[in-house]
C-alpha positions in Angstrom: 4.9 -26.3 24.7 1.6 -25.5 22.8 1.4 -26.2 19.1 1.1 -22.8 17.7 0.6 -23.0 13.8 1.3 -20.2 11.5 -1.5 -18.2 10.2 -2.0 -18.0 6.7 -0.1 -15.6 4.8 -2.1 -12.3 3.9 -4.0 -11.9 1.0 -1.9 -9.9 -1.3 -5.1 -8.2 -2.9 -5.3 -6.2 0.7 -1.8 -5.4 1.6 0.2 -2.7 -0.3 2.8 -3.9 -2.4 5.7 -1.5 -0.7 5.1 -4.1 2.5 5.9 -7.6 0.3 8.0 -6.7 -2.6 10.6 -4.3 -3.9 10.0 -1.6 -6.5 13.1 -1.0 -9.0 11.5 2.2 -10.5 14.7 4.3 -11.1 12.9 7.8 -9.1 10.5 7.9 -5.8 8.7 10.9 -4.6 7.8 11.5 -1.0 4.9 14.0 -0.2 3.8 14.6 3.9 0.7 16.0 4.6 -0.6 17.2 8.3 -4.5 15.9 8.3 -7.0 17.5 10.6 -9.5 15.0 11.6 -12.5 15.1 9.6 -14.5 14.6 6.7 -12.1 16.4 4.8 -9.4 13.8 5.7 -11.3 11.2 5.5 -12.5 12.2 1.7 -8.8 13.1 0.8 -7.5 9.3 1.9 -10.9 7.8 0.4 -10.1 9.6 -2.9 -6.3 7.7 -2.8 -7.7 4.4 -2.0 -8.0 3.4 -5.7 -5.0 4.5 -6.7 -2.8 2.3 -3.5 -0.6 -0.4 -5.6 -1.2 -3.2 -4.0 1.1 -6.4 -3.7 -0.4 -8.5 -6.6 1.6 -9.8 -8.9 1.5 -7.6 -11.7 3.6 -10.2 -13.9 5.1 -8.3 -17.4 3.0 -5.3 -17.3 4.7 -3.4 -14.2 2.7 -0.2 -13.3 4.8 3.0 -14.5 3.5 4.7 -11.5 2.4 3.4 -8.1 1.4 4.9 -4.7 1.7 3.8 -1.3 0.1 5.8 1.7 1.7 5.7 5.4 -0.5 6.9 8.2 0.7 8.0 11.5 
């Protein structure tokens, strides 16, 4: 049987924080968009991008807001 050894774990800093931890904010909201492919798409998720909560530990000061994007 070949060793296989784990990889290392991801860095949090490029994961989003919905995929390794558990929010507790007492609301959600849930928004779908149909995206053409394009430079308009492209701009709209590029625009997001700095807002993505990511899964850093944010210790005391937990974001009041946080967003998380899904692509399909």
């Amino acid at each position: 049987m070949p060793n296989n050894p784990m990889p290392p774990p991801p860095d949090p800093r490029l994961v989003q924080g919905i995929i390794l931890r558990g929010y507790t904010h007492p609301c959600s909201c849930h928004m779908l968009f149909t995206l053409q492919a394009g430079p308009g798409a492209a701009g709209f998720i590029r625009a997001l991008m700095p807002y993505v909560q990511s899964a850093q530990d944010w210790g005391d000061a937990k974001p009041d807001r946080m967003l998380n994007i899904g692509l399909t």
